[in-house]
N, C-alpha and C positions, 0 to 999 in steps of 0.2 A: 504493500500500500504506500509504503515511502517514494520508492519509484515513481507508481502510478499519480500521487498526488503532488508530487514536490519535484520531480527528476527532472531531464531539457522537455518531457512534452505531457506535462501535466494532461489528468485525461478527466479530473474532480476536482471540485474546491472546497473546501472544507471549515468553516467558521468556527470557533470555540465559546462558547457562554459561560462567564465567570459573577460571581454572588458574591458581592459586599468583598471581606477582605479572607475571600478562602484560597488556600495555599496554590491549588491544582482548579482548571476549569470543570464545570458541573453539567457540560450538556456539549454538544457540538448539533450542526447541520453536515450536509454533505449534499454534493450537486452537480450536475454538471448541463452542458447547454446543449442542444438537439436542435434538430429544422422543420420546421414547418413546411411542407411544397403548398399547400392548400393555403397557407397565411402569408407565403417566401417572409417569412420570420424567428427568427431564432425564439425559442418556447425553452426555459429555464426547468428542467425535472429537478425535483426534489427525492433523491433517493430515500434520506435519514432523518429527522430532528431526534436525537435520544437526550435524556434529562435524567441525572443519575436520581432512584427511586428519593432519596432524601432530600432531594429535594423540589420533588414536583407540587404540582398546586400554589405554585409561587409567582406563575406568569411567566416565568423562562422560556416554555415551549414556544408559548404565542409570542414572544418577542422577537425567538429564532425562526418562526411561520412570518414575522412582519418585516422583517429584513429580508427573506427572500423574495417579498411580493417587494419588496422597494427595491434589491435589483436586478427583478425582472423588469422593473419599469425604466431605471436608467439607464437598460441596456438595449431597450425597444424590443423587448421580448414582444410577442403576442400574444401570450398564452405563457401559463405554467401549471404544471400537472404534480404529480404525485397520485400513490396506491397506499391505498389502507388493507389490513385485513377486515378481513368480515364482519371476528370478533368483537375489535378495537369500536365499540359504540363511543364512547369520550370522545379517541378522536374523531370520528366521523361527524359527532353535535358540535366539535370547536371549530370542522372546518365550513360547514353551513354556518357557522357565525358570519366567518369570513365572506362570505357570499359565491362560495367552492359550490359547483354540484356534480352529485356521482353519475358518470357515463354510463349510459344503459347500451348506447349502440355500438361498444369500443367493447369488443373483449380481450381480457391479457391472453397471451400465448407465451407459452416458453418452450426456449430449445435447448436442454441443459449437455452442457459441451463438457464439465469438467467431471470426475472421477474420483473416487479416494482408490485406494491400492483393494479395498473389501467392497469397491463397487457402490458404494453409497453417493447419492449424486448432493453436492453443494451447491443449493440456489434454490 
């Protein structure tokens, strides 16, 4: 992930969120930018927001949701997406706060390409 995020050709970006005067950051984002052919505009995905468990319900998440919506905008994204699980009802109620709606006509697809050595697929 060092590589992939930091190396000559960055491929994510990654934000860190840090709380008052705590030693180590307590949350990050993670993101990277895509194409639109239908918009010809670059669309901002949001892979991650995590918030370490102690300290959520503190507004972190939605700080680290409101800085990606600010630069999708200063980057004239047209769009910006993210997945939820199913589960995750919370998140799903904070991001209709946001005025986010869930795609009925978009289904995920996945082609899982990687392997562990006992054949268990990661992704």
């Amino acid at each position: 992930m060092i590589e992939d995020g930091f190396g000559s050709r960055p491929r994510f970006e990654c934000w860190l969120g840090c709380w008052n005067k705590e030693p180590q950051p307590v949350a990050y984002s993670l993101f990277f930018e895509t194409y639109s052919s239908f918009l010809a505009r670059p669309t901002l995905y949001l892979e991650d927001i995590f918030v370490l468990p102690a300290f959520r319900h503190r507004g972190i998440g939605t700080a680290m949701l409101e800085h990606c919506v600010g630069l999708s905008r200063e980057r004239g994204c047209g769009r910006m997406e993210w997945t939820c699980l199913d589960w995750n009802t919370k998140a799903q109620a904070a991001y209709k706060q946001f005025g986010a709606r869930q795609m009925h006509e978009w289904f995920l697809y996945r082609l899982d390409l990687l392997k562990d050595a006992e054949g268990i697929n990661h992704g």
